[in-house]
C-alpha positions as CSV (number, residue, x, y, z in Angstrom):
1,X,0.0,0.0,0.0
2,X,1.2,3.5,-1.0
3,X,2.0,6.4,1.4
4,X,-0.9,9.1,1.4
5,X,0.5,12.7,0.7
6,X,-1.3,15.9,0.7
7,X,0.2,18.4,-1.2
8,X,0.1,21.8,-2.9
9,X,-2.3,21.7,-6.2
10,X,-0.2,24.1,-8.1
11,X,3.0,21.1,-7.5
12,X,1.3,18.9,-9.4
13,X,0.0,21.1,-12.6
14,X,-3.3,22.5,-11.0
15,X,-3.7,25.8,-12.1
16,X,-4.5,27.2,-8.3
17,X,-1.8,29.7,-7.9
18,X,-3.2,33.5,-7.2
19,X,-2.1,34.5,-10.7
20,X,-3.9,31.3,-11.9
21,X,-1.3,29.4,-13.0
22,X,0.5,26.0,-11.6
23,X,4.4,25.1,-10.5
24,X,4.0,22.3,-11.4
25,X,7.3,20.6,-9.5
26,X,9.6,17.6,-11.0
27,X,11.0,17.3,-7.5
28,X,7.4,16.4,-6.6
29,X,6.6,13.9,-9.0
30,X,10.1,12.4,-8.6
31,X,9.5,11.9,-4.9
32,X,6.1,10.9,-5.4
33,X,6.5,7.2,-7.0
34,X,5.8,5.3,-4.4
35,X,2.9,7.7,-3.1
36,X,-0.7,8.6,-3.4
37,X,-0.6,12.2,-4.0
38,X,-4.0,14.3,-2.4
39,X,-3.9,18.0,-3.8
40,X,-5.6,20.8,-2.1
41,X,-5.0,24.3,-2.2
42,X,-5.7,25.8,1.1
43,X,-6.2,29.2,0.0
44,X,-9.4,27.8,-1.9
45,X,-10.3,25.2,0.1
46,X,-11.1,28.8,2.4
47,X,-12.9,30.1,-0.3
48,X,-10.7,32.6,-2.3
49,X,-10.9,32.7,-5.8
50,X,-8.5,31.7,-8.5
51,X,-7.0,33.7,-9.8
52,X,-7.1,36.1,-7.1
53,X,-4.9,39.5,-5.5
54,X,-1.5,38.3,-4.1
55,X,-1.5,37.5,-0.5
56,X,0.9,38.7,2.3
57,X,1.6,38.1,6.1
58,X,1.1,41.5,7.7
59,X,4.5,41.8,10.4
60,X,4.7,38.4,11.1
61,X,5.0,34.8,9.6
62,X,2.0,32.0,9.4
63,X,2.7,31.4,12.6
64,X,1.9,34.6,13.9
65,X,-1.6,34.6,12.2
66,X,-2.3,31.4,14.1
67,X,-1.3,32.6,17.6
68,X,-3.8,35.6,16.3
69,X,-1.4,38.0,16.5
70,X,-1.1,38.7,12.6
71,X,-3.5,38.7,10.0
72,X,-3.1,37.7,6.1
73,X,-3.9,40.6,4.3
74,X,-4.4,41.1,0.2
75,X,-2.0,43.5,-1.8
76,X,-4.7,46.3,-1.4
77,X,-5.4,46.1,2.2
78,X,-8.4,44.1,2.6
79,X,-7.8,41.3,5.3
80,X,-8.2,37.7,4.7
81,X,-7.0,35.9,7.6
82,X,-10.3,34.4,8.0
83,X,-10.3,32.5,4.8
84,X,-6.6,32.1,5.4
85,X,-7.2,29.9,8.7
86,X,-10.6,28.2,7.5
87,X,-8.6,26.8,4.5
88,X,-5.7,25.4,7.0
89,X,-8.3,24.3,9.1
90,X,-9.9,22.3,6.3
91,X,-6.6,21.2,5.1
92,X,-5.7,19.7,8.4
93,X,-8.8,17.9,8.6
94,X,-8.9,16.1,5.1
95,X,-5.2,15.6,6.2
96,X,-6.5,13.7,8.8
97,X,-9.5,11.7,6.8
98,X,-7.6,10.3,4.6
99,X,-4.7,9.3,7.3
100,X,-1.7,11.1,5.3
101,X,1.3,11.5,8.1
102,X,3.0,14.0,5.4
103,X,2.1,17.0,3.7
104,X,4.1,18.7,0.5
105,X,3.5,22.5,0.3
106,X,4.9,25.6,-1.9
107,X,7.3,27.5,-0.2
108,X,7.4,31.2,-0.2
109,X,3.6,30.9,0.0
110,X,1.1,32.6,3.0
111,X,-0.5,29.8,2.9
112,X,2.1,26.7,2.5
113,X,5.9,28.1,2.9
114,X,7.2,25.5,5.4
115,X,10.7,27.4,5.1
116,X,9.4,30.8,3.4
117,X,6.9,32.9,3.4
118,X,6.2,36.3,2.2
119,X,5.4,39.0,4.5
120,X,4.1,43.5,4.0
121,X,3.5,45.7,6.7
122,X,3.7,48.8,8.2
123,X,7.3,48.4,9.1
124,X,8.3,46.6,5.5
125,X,7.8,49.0,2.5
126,X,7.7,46.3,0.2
127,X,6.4,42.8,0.4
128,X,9.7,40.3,1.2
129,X,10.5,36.3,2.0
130,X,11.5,35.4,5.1
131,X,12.2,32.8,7.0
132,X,9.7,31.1,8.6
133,X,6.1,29.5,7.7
134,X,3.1,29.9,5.9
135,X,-0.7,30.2,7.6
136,X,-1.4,26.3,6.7
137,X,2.0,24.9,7.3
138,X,2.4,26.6,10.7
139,X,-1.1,24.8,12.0
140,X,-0.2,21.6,10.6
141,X,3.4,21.8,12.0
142,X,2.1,22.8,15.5
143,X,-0.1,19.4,15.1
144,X,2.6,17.6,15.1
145,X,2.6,16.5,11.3
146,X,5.7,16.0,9.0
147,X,5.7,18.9,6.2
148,X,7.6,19.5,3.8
149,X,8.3,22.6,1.3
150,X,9.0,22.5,-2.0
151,X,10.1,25.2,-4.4
């Protein structure tokens, strides 16, 4: 019996990204032969469109927007941390249906950077990567599950 992985859409060709397009990721289908893959994209799974306005971490990483003391806010202001958290809520829990022990994300995302993410604020005059997670990668590592980040 294969592994079960989660992972990214845009990895595996879906066109999900916020510009609407994929990255789609050799590295993923590489590691991926002995697996089956489940794609989700946690930033529609919380009910943004695709495509839709890019996405940024406001003063803090994905972790910070979990522990509430960030939001997730769109290149023109508006705040989405809502969506943001209801899609790596619904992530975690189809993570945990269909008993995958790993999930793959996109890194420099605010939703799935395991490594990166991008971050804006008051304090940054433009948006920048930094170290540290995404919304949906910070709630599934603080559950304990194995993620891992692909470019």
């Amino acid at each position: 019996m294969s592994a079960v992985v989660v992972v990214s859409a845009c990895l595996v060709g879906l066109p999900t990204r916020y510009d609407g397009r994929s990255a789609a990721s050799e590295e993923v289908f590489a590691a991926a032969r002995d697996c089956t893959l489940v794609p989700v994209c946690p930033e529609q799974l919380g009910g943004l469109p695709t495509p839709r306005l890019p996405h940024f971490c406001q003063r803090g990483t994905g972790e910070d927007v979990v522990a509430g003391r960030s939001r997730v806010v769109t290149a023109e202001g508006g705040d989405a941390t809502a969506a943001f958290l209801r899609g790596a809520e619904l992530v975690a829990r189809l993570t945990e249906l269909c008993g995958a022990r790993e999930v793959w994300l996109k890194e420099k995302s605010p939703s799935c950077g395991v490594r990166w993410t991008t971050v804006a604020g008051t304090s940054i005059p433009a948006p920048q990567t930094v170290a540290g997670p995404g919304v949906t990668a910070a709630l599934l590592l603080s559950r304990g599950l194995r993620v891992r980040g692909f470019a």
